[in-house]
C-alpha positions in Angstrom: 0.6 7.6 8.6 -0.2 4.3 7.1 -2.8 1.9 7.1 -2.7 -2.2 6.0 -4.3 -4.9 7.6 -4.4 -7.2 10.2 -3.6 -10.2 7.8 -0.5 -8.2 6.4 0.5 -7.2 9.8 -0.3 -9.8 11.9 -0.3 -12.6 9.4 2.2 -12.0 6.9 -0.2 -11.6 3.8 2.4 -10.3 0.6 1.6 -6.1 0.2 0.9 -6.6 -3.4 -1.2 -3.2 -3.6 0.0 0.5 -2.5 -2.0 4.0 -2.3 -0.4 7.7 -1.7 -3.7 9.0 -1.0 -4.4 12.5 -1.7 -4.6 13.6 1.8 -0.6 12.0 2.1 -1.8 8.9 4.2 -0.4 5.6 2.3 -2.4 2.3 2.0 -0.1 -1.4 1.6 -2.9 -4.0 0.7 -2.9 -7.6 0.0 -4.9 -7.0 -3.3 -7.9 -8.8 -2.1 -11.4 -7.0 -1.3 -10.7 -6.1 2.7 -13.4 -5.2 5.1 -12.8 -1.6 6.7 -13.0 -3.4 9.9 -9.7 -5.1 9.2 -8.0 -1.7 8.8 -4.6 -1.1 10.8 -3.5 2.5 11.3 0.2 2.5 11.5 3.5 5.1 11.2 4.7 4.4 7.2 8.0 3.8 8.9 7.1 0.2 10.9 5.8 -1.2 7.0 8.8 0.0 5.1 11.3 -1.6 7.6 9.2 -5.1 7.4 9.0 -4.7 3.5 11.8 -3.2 2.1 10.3 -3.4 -1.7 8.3 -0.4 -0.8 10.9 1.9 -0.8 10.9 1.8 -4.5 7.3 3.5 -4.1 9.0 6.5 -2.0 8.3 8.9 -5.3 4.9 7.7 -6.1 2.6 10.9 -6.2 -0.6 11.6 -4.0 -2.8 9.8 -6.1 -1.2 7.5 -7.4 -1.3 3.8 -6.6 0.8 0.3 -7.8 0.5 -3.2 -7.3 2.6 -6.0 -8.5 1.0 -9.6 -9.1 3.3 -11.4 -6.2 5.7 -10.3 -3.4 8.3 -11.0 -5.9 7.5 -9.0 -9.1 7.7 -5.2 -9.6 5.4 -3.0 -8.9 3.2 -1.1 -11.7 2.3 2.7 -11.2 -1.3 3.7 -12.4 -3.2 7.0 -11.3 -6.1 6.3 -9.9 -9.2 7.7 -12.6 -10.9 9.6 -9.7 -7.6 11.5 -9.0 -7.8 13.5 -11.5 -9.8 17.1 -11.1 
């Protein structure tokens, strides 16, 4: 299970910011403050085939996020500060 939004989906807004939540869900963002109202639930699988780049995140750990500044560059791993117990 994924979720994104209906700019990235519909509209072709760059993913430019990824979540492994804790719970195993995954979130692909544009890296732009986004309503919750604009939330798309989705299988993983439908994202990965429109954005191949994501399959270098295959290995990033439940809570752990990345983001990249364009479509273009690579993505940075960070865990997220609440992750931690």
């Amino acid at each position: 299970m994924a979720f994104t939004t209906r700019g990235i989906w519909e509209g072709g807004e760059p993913i430019l910011l990824g979540f492994h939540d804790r719970d195993g869900t995954w979130e692909f963002l544009p890296g732009t403050t986004v309503e919750t109202a604009d939330g798309v639930p989705i299988h993983v699988g439908l994202v990965t085939d429109r954005e191949p780049s994501l399959a270098d995140l295959v290995d990033l750990p439940p809570g752990w996020g990345a983001e990249r500044g364009s479509q273009d560059a690579p993505w940075e791993r960070f865990e997220w500060p609440d992750a931690e117990e």
